[in-house]
Biotite code that builds the C-alpha atoms (Angstrom):
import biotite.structure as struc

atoms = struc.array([
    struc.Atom([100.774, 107.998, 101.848], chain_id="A", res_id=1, res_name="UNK", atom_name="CA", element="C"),
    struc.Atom([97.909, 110.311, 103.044], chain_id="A", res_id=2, res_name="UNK", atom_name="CA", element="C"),
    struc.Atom([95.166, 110.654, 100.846], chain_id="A", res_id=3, res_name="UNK", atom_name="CA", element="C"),
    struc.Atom([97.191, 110.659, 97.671], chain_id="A", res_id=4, res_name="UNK", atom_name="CA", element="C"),
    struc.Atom([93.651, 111.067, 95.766], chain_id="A", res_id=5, res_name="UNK", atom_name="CA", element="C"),
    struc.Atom([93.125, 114.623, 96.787], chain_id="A", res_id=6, res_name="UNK", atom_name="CA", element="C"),
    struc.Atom([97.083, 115.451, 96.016], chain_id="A", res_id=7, res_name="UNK", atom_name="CA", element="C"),
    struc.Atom([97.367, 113.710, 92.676], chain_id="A", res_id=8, res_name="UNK", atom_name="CA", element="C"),
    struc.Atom([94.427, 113.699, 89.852], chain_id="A", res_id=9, res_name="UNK", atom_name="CA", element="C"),
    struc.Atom([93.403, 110.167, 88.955], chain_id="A", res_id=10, res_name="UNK", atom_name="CA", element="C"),
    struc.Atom([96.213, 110.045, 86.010], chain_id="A", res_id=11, res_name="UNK", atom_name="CA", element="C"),
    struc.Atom([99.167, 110.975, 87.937], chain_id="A", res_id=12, res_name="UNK", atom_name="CA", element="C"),
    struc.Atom([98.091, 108.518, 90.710], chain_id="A", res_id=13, res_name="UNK", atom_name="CA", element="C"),
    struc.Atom([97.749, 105.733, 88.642], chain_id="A", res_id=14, res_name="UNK", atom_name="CA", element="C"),
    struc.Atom([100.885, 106.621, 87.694], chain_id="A", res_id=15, res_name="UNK", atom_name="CA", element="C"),
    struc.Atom([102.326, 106.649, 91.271], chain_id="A", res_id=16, res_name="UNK", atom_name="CA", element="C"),
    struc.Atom([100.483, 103.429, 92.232], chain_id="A", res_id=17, res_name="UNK", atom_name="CA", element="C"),
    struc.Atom([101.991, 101.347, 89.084], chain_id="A", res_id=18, res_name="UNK", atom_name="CA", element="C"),
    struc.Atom([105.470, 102.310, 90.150], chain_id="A", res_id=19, res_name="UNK", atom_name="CA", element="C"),
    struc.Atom([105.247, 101.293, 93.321], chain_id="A", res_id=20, res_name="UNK", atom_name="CA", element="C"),
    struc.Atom([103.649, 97.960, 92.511], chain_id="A", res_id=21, res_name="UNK", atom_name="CA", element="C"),
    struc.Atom([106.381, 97.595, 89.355], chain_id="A", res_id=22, res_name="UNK", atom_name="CA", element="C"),
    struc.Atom([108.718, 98.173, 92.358], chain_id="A", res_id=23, res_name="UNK", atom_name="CA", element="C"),
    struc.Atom([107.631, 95.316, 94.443], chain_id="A", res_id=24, res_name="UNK", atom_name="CA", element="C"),
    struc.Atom([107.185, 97.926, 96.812], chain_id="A", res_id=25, res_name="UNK", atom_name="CA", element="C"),
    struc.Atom([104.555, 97.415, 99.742], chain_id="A", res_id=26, res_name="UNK", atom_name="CA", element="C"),
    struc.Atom([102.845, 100.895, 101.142], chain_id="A", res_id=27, res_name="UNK", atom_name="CA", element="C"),
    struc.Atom([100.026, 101.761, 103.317], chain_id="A", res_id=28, res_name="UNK", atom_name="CA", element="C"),
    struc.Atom([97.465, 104.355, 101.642], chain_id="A", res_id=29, res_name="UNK", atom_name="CA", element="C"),
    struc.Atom([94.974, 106.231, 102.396], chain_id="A", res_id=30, res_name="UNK", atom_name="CA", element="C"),
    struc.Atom([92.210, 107.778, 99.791], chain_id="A", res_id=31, res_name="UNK", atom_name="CA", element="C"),
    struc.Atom([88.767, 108.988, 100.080], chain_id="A", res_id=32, res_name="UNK", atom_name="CA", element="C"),
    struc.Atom([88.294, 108.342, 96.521], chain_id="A", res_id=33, res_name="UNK", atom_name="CA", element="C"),
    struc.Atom([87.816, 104.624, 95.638], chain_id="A", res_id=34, res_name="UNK", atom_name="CA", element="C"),
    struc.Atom([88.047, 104.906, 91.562], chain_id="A", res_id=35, res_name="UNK", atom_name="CA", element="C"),
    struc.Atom([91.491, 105.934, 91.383], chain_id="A", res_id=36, res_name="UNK", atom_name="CA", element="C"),
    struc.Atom([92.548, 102.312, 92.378], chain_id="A", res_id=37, res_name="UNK", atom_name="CA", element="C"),
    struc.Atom([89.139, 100.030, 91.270], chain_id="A", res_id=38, res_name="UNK", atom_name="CA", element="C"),
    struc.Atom([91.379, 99.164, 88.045], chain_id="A", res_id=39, res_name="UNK", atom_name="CA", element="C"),
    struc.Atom([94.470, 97.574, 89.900], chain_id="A", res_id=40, res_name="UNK", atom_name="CA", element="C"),
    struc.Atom([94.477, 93.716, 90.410], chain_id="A", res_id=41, res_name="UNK", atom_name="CA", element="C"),
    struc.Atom([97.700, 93.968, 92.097], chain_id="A", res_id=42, res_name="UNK", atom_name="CA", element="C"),
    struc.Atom([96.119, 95.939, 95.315], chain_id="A", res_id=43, res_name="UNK", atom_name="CA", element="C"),
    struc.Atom([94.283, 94.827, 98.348], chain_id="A", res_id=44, res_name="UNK", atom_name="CA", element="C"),
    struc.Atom([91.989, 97.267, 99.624], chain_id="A", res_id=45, res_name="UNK", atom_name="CA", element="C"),
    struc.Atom([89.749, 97.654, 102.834], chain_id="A", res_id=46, res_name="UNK", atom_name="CA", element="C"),
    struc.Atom([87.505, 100.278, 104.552], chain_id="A", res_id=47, res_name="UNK", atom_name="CA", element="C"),
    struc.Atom([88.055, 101.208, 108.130], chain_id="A", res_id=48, res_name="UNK", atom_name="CA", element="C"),
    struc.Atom([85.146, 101.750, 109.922], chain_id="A", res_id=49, res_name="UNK", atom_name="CA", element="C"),
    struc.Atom([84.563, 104.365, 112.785], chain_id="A", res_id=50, res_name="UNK", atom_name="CA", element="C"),
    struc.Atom([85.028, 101.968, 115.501], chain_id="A", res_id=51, res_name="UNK", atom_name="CA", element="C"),
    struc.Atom([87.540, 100.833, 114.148], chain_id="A", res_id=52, res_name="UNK", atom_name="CA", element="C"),
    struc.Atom([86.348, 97.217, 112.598], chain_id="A", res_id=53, res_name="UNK", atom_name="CA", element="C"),
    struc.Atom([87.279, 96.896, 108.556], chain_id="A", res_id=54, res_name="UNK", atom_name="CA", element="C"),
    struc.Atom([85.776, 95.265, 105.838], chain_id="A", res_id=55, res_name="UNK", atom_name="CA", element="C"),
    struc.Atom([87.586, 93.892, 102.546], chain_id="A", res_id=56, res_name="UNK", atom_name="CA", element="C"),
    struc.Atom([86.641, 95.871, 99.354], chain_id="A", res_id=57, res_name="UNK", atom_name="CA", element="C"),
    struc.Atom([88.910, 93.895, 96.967], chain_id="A", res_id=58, res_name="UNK", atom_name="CA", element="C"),
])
């Protein structure tokens, strides 16, 4: 999923996101808006870098 923070409001995403992990279902997204998924022990996150190098977040 592409940027699902600027399609969904922070609500409906949270929403989205706790299906998917009640699911057992694994999926790559992208967001340019960290807060939407601070509050979710369940996901791994990680920030991509320019160059291409990534860091862990969470």
């Amino acid at each position: 999923m592409d940027d699902i923070s600027s399609e969904l409001d922070k609500e409906n995403a949270n929403l989205m996101l706790k299906y998917l992990i009640n699911n057992s279902v694994q999926t790559i997204m992208t967001s340019i808006n960290f807060s939407h998924f601070a509050n979710h022990n369940d996901v791994v996150l990680f920030h991509v870098e320019h160059n291409g190098e990534f860091s862990n977040v969470k």
